[in-house]
C-alpha positions as MATLAB code, in Angstrom:
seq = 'XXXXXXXXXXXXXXXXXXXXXXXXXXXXXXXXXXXXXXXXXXXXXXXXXXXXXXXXXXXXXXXXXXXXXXXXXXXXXXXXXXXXXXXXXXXXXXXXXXXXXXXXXXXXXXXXXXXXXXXXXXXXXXXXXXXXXXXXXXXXXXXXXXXXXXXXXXXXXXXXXXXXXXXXXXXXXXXXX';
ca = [
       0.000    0.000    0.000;
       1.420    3.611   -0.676;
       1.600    6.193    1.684;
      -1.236    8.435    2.377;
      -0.585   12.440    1.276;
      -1.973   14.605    3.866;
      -4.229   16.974    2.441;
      -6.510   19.564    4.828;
      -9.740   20.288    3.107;
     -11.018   23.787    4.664;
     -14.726   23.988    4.867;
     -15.655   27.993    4.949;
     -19.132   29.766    4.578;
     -21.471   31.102    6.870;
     -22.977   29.499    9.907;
     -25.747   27.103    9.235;
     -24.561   26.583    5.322;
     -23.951   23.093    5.595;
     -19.836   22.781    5.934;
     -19.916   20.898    8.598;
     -22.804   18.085    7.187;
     -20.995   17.810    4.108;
     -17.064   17.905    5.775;
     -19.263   14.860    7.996;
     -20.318   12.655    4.638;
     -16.793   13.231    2.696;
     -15.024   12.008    5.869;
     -17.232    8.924    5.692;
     -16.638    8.216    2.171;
     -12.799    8.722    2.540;
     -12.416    6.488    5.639;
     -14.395    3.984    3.559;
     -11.719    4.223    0.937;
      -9.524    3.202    3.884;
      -7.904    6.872    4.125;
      -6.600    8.044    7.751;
      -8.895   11.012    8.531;
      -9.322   13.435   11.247;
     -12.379   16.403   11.511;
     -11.809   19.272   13.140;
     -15.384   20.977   13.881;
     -16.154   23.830   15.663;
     -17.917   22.571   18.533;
     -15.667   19.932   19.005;
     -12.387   22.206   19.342;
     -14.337   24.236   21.246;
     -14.346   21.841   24.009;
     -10.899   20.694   23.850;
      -8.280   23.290   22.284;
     -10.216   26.618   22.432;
     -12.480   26.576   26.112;
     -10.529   29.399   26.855;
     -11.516   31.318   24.054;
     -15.008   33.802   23.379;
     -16.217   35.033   20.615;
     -14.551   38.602   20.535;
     -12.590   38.667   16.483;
      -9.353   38.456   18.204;
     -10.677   35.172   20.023;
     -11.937   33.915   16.793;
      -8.818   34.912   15.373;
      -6.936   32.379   17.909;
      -9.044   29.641   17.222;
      -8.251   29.086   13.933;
      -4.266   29.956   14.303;
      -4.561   27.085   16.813;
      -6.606   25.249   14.030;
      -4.585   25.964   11.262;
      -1.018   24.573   13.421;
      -3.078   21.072   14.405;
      -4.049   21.027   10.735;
      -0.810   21.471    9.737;
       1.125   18.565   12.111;
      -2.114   16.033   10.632;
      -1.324   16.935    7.475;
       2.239   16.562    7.540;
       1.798   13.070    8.945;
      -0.497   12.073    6.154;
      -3.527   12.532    7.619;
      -6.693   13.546    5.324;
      -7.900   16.705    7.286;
     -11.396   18.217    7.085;
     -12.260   21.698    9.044;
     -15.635   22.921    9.530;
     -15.413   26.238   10.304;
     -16.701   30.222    9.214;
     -13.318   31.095    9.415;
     -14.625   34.627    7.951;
     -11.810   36.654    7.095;
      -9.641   36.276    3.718;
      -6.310   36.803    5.856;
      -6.350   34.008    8.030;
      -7.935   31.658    5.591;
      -4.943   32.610    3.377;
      -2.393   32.420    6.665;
      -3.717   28.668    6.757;
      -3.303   27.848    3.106;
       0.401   29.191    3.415;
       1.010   27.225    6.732;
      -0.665   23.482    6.105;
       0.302   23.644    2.415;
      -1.984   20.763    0.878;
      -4.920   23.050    1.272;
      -7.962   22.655   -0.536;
     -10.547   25.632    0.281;
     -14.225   24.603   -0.154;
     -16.740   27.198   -0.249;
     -20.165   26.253    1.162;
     -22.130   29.210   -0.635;
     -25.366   29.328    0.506;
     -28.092   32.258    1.029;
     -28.060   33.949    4.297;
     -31.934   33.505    3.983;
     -31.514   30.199    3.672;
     -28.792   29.778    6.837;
     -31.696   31.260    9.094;
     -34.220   28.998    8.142;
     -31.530   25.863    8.372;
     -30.744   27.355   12.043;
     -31.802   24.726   14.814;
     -29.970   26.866   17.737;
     -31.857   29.698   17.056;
     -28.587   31.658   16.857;
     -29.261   33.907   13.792;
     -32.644   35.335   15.400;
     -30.144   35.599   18.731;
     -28.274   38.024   16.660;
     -30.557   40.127   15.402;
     -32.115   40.933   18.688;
     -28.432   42.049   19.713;
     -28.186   39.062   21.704;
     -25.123   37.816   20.122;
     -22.537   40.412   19.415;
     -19.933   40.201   16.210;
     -22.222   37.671   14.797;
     -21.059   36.507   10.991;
     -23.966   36.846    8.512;
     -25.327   39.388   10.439;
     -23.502   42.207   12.711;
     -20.051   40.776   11.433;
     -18.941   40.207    7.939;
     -18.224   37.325    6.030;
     -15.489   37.626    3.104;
     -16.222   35.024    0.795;
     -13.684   33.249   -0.849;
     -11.972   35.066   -4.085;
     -10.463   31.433   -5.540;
     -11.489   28.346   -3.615;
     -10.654   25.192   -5.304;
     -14.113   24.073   -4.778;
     -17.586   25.903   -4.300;
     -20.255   24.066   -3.457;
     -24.013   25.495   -3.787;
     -25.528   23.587   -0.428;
     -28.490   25.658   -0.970;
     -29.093   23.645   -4.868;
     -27.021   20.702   -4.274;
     -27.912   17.827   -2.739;
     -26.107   16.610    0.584;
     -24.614   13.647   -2.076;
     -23.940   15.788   -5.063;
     -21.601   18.395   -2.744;
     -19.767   15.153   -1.205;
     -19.362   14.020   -4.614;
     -18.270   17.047   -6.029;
     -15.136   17.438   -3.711;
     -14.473   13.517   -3.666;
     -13.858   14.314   -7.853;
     -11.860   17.684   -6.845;
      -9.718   15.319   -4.679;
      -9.333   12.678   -7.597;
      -8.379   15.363  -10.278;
      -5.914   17.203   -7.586;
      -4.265   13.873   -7.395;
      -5.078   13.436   -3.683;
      -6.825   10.524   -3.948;
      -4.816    7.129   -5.122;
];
């Protein structure tokens, strides 16, 4: 068998615009292909690498430094990386690319309209009340993506379709044996 090439696919896009159900279903499909794979999810590195962060930018900020350098070690290892996270601002999105190096940036465009009605935790109408301060989507901004390797429409595309759509981008990138 040959060894694996780490890769870190970056989920970005607003909250509630699927990244993390479709970073979820790609990690399924690659461990069935026998790949080592790790996720790295917002709530989850919440609880272990980030409890003493808020939500302030500079906070937010820290979080995904501390993302990107765990990204970074997986990747170097050989690990097949996938990050779920709004990761909002051009700069640091581009500070990880530099860093991890096998970086694939997927865009989960989707409606803000949409988002709020996909919202379980409430958190959108939260924000608009001025419950939730520096909120992205809503009293913060997002940047979108200028170049992602992938963009995937979660507000058209199936659940399937988007998986499939970056399990080809990883085949044509040469990722994938």
């Amino acid at each position: 068998m040959s060894e694996q090439k780490g890769f870190t696919l970056w989920f970005t896009g607003l909250p509630c615009s699927g990244k993390s159900a479709v970073a979820d279903r790609v990690a399924e499909i690659l461990r069935a292909k026998g790949l080592r794979v790790e996720r790295l999810d917002g709530d989850i590195v919440r609880q272990g690498l980030s409890q003493d962060l808020g939500y302030s930018k500079e906070d937010r900020d820290e979080n995904i430094r501390r993302v990107t350098f765990v990204a970074k070690l997986l990747t170097r290892n050989g690990v097949a990386v996938l990050t779920s996270f709004i990761s909002p601002y051009r700069e640091l999105r581009a500070h990880a690319r530099k860093e991890i190096g096998n970086f694939i940036e997927v865009y989960a465009r989707c409606p803000v309209e949409v988002c709020m009605k996909r919202d379980v935790k409430a958190m959108y109408q939260k924000a608009l009340r001025g419950e939730i301060k520096e909120f992205t989507g809503v009293s913060d901004p997002y940047e979108e993506p200028l170049a992602p390797e992938i963009i995937l429409e979660t507000d058209k595309e199936t659940l399937e379709e988007c998986a499939a759509k970056v399990i080809k981008r990883l085949n044509d990138l040469k990722y994938l044996e």
